[in-house]
N, C-alpha and C positions, 0 to 999 in steps of 0.2 A: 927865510928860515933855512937853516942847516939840517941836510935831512941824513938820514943814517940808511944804512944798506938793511939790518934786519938782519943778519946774517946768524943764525940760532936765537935769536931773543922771542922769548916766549910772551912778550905783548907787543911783536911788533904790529900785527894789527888793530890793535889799540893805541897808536900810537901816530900822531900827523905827522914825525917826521918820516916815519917809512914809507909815506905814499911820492911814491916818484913823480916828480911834476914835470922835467923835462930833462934834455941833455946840459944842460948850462947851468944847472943847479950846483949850490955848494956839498959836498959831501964829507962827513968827517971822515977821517982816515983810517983810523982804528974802530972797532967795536967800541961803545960806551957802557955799554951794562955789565954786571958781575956780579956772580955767584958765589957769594961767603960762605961758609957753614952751613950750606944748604937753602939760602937767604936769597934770593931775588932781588937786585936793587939795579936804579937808571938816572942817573941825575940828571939828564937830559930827557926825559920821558914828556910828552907833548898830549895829555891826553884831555877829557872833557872838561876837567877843572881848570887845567893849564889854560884850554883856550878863554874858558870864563875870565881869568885872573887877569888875563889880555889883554881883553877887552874890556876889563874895568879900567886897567891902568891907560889904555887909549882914551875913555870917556874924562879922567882924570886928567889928561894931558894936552888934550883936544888933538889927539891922535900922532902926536908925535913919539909915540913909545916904538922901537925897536925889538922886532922878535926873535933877530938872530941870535 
């Protein structure tokens, strides 16, 4: 998984790519979140659903699904 730095995002602790796993992890380069009109949005946001949606698509696929 491609984890994001967090860097002002107000879920990053909601959020499994901000947890740092190690030195050799992929990182995106830019921030990904942004704030419209006062709007909060992340299209890359990784949170309880996301992992659900996952891990159905894993059970579906007999685990060959791709999280990055």
């Amino acid at each position: 998984m491609t984890l994001c730095k967090g860097a002002n995002c107000l879920l990053k602790d909601e959020c499994k790519r901000f947890t740092p796993l190690d030195e050799n992890s992929q990182w995106f380069v830019e921030e990904l979140f942004e704030i419209k009109d006062g709007v909060f949005s992340c299209e890359m946001f990784w949170g309880v659903n996301s992992q659900y949606i996952f891990e159905t698509l894993k059970k579906i696929t007999g685990g060959s699904y791709d999280s990055t």
